[in-house]
N, C-alpha and C positions, 0 to 999 in steps of 0.2 A: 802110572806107567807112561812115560814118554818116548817118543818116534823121534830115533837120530839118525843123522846120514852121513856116512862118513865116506870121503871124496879121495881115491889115493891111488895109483896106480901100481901100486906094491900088494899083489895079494895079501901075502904075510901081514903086511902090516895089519890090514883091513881085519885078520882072523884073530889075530891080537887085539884090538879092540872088541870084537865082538865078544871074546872070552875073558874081557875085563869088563863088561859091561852085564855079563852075561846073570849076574845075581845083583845087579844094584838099582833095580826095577828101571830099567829103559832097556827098548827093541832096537835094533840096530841093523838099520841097512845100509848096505855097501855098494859103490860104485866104480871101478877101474878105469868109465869113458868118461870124461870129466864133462864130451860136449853133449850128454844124454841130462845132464844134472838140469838143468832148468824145467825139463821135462819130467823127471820125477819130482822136480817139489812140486809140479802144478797136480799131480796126482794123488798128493797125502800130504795134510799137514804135519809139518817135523818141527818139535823145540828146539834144535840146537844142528847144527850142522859145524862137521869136520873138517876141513879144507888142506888138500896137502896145496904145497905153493909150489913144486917144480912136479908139472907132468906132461907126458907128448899133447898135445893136438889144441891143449889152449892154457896157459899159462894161469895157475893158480890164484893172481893178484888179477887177474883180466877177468878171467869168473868169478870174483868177488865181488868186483864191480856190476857183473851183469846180476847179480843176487842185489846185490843192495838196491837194484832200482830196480827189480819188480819184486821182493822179497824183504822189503825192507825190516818187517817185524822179527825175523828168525836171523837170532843171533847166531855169527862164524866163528870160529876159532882156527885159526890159523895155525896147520901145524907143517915144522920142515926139519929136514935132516944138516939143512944148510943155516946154523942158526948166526946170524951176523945183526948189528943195529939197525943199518940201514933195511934190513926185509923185515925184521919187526915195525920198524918207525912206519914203513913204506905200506903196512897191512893196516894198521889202524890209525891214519889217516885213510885208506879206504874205506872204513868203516869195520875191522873188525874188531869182535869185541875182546880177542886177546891173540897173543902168539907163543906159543909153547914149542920148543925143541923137542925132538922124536928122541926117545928114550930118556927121557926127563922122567922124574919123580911120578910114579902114578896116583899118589895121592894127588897130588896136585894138579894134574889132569882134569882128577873128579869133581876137586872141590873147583876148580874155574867152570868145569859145566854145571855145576851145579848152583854157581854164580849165575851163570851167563841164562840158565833158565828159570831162575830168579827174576832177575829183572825182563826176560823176555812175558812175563806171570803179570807183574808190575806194568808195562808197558800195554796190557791188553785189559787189564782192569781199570789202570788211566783211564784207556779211552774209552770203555762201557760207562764208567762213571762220568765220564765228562760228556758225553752221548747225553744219560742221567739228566744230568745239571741241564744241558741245553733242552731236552727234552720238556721236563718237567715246571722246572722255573724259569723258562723262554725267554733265549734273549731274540726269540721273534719281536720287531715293532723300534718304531724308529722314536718313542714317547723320552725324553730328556731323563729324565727319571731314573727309565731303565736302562739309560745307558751308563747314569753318573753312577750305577751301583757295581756297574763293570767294569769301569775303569777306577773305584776303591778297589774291588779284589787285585786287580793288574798291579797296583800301587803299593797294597799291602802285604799281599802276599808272600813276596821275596822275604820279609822283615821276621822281627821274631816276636814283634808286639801283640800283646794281648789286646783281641777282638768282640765286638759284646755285638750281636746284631740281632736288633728290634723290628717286630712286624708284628701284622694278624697272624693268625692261624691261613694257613696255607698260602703264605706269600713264599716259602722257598728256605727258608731259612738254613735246615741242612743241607739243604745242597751248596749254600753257600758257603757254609762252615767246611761240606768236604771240596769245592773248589780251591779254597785260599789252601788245605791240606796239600791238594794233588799241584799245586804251583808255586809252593815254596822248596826250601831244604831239605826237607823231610820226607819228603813225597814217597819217598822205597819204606818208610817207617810207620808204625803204625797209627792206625787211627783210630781212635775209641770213642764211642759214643757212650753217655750217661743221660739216661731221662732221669731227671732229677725227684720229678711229678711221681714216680712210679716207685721211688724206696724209700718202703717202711721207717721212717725213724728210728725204731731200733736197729737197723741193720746201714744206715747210712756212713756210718765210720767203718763199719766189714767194709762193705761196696768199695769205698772211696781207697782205702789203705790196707784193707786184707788182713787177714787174720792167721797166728801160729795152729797149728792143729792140739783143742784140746782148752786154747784159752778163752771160755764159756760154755754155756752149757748149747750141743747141738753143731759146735766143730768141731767136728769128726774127722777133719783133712784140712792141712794146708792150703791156705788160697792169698793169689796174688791180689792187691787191689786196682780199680783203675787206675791210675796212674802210675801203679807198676807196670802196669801193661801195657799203658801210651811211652814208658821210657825212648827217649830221644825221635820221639814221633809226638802226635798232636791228641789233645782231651776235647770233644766238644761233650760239654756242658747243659743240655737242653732243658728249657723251662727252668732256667735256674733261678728264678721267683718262686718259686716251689718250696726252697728249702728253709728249715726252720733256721732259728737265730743260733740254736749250738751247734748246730752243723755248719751254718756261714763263720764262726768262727775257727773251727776245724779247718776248713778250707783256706779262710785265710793264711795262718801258717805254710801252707804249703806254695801256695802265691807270693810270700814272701821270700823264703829261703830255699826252695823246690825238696823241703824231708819232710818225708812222712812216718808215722808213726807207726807200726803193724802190732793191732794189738797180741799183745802176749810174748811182742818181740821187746828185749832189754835197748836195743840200739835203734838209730834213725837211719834211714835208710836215704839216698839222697837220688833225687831224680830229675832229668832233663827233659820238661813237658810243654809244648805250646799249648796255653790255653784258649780255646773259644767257646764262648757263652750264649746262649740265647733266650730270648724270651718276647712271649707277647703282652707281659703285663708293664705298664709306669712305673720301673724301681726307682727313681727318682722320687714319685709319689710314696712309693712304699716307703723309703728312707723317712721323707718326711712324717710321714705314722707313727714310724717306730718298726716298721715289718723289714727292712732288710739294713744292715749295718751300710753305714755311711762308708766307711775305711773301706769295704769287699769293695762298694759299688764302684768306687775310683778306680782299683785295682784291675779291676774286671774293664772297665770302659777306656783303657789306653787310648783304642783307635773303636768308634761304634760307625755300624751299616745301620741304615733305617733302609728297611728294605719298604715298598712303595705298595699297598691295595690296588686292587685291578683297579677299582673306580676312581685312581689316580693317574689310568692309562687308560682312557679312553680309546685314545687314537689308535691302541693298538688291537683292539676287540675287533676288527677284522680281518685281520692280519692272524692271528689268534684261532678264531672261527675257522676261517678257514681252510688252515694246517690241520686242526683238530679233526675237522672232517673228514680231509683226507685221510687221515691215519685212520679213523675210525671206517671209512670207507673199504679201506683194504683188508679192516682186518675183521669184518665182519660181508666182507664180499658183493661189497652195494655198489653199485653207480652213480654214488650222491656228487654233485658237481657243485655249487653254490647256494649262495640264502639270498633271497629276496629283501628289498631293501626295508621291509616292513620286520621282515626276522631278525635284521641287525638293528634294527632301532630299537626292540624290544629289548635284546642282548646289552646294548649299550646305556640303556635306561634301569637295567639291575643295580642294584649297591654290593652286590658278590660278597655276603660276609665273611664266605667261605673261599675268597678271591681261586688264585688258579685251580687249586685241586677241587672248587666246586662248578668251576668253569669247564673244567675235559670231563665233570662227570654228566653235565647236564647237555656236552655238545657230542658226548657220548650217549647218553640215554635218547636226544635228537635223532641219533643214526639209527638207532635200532628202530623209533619208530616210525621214520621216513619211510616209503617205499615207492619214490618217484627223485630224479634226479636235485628237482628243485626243492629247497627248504623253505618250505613257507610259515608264515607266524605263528600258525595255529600249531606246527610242528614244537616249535620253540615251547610256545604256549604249555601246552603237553607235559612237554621235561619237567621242565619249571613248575606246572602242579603235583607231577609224581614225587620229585625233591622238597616240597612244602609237605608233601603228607605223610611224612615222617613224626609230624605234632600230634600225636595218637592221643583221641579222647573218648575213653573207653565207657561206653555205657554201663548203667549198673548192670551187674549181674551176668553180665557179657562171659563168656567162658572163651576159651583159645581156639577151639574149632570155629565158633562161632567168627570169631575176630579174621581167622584166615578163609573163610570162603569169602567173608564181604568183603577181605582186598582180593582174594581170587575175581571174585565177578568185577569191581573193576577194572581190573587188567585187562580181564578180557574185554570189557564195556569199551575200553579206550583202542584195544588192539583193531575190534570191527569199525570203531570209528575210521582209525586211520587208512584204515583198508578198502575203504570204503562199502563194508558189508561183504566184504571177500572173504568166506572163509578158509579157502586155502591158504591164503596171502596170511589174514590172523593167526591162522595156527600156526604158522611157519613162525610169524613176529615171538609166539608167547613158546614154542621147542615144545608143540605136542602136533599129533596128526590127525587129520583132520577130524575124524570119526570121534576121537575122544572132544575136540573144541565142541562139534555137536552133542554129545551128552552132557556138556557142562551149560552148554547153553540153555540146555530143557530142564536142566538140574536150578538152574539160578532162572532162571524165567525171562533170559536175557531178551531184549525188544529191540530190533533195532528195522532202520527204512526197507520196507518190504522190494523197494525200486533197484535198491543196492544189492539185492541178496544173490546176486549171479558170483559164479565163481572165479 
């Protein structure tokens, strides 16, 4: 259900819209005083706004203007009884996103708002995902590296070449694949993701190219395959070292001439897909094996990102830290302010196998256990053991309960460390209150400095 606003100073008109919008799930409010309109959009967000261009008190093309420069995301539609070239030409060079004559086609009405809240959908998902992108695989830090991998996306983007981009495990990779997406051609089109790592063998030709309903045993319904889906929009490809050799020959086909094959269908179907690929394994090595076809790899490697290990950006792990903290700060309601230069050292001294995504986890698990402004190294220290003791070595004969009080009491062991034997503070860190931290303490026979045990 969408919020429109429709701007006219024609009652009639206004009742006429509302009684053509009236079943085609959007709400529709109306306005007569055109100079109250900037005041109601700051009061409710609306997808789509109506704009008559001749009314008393301020010129429809002059409030267009005042929308586009504080309203820029909510797309106008321009509508007039006066319909000539020049007030069309003259509306969208202001920024609208169409012009329509009053008593024009009603269908046509709908399907341009329903254009124009399309891409208003489009336009807001951009910028979450590119939010995403910046967020996540940071183009915080000034390290060469990580710039030269942002000026390939800039580079490449526009084009329609096929892209293959190489890293660890949590250097970014999709987000990179949906950047070069959201900044090419295609951008309103879709995007499709494929973990490659994640299908079946048997089911990898269904996935890839879809299936008629009926042709195998267990399709029970028609199904499109991914690259039916990415048609004239983008496929990324992840882990695509993953796939076996009859499948990378399946693929290729479709790399070559863009048809796919659906099984149980008699004809090829033919598709317009930008490919990107990624992976964290040597397919170059693997070629030389024997484990991926030579012919795919070229194909695949048009234009390749190597995208760069944290411990190939030193320079920026403060830069890094930093941000992290903040954000963890506010969202977990601390007053953490900085690290000690002892805490960055430590930070900067990791090899990050699990580069950024193990980076905001552990400057993440840092905030929860801080409880002083400053981040000192035994803070750090902390994280970084709780993220190691994930290596579970499970005694004989050990049973599941067993297994979870002994990380229960350490939790707690390290919470009154950092607390400094505060149990209020402790209980707070591990989300129980206080009364229960002290029965687990008596329960696990927890010991800690009798000097510390103030509240």
């Amino acid at each position: 259900m969408y919020n429109i606003l429709a701007i006219d100073d024609e009652q009639h008109f206004l009742d006429s819209i509302v009684g053509l919008f009236k079943y085609q799930n959007y709400i529709v409010d109306t306005l007569t005083n055109p100079t109250i309109a900037l005041e109601t959009l700051s009061k409710k967000e609306y997808a789509c706004i109506l704009l008559d261009v001749k009314m008393p008190g301020i010129d429809g093309i002059e409030l267009l203007e005042q929308i586009m420069k504080s309203f820029p995301e909510i797309p106008v539609i321009m509508i007039s009884a006066q319909s000539s070239l020049s007030i069309a030409v003259n509306s969208i060079k202001k920024g609208a996103y169409d012009f329509i004559e009053k008593g024009a086609d009603t269908d046509r009405l709908l399907i341009t708002l329903q254009n124009a809240i399309e891409k208003r959908n489009w336009v807001k998902q951009r910028s979450l995902l590119l939010n995403e992108l910046y967020d996540q695989f940071q183009m915080i830090g000034k390290s060469s590296a990580l710039q030269h991998v942002f000026s390939q996306i800039e580079t490449i983007a526009p084009t329609e070449a096929k892209v293959l981009i190489s890293g660890e495990t949590g250097t970014g990779k999709e987000l990179v694949a949906r950047a070069i997406h959201l900044h090419s051609s295609r951008a309103t089109k879709p995007y499709i993701k494929v973990n490659c790592a994640a299908i079946p063998d048997t089911l990898i030709e269904s996935t890839f190219f879809g299936h008629k309903r009926g042709s195998f045993s267990g399709a029970f319904n028609e199904q499109k395959g991914k690259f039916e889906q990415a048609n004239e929009g983008t496929i990324f490809l992840d882990e695509i070292g993953e796939l076996n050799l009859q499948a990378q020959a399946k693929l290729l086909r479709v790399l070559d001439d863009g048809e796919i094959e659906k099984i149980g269908e008699a004809h090829l179907i033919k598709t317009d897909v930008r490919v990107i690929a990624a992976t964290n394994k040597n397919l170059l090595g693997m070629v030389r094996q024997g484990h991926f076809r030579m012919d795919l790899y070229h194909r695949l490697k048009v234009i390749e990102i190597k995208l760069p290990p944290l411990r190939k950006r030193l320079e920026d792990i403060p830069l890094l830290a930093q941000y992290f903290l903040k954000r963890y700060s506010e969202k977990y309601n601390k007053s953490l302010r900085e690290f000690t230069s002892e805490a960055l050292n430590i930070l900067m001294k990791q090899e990050w196998p699990g580069n950024i995504r193990m980076f905001k986890n552990i400057i993440e698990k840092t905030a929860i256990f801080a409880q002083e402004p400053l981040i000192r190294a035994e803070h750090i220290t902390l994280a970084l053991n709780s993220e190691n003791s994930s290596d579970i070595n499970l005694p004989k004969n050990m049973h599941i309960q067993d297994f979870l009080d002994m990380k229960e009491k350490e939790f707690i062991e390290r919470a009154l460390l950092l607390s400094g034997g505060k149990k209020q503070a402790a209980a707070e860190m591990v989300g129980v209150d206080r009364a229960t931290l002290w029965r687990k303490i008596q329960k696990y026979n927890i010991r800690f400095s009798e000097e510390n045990q103030s509240i």
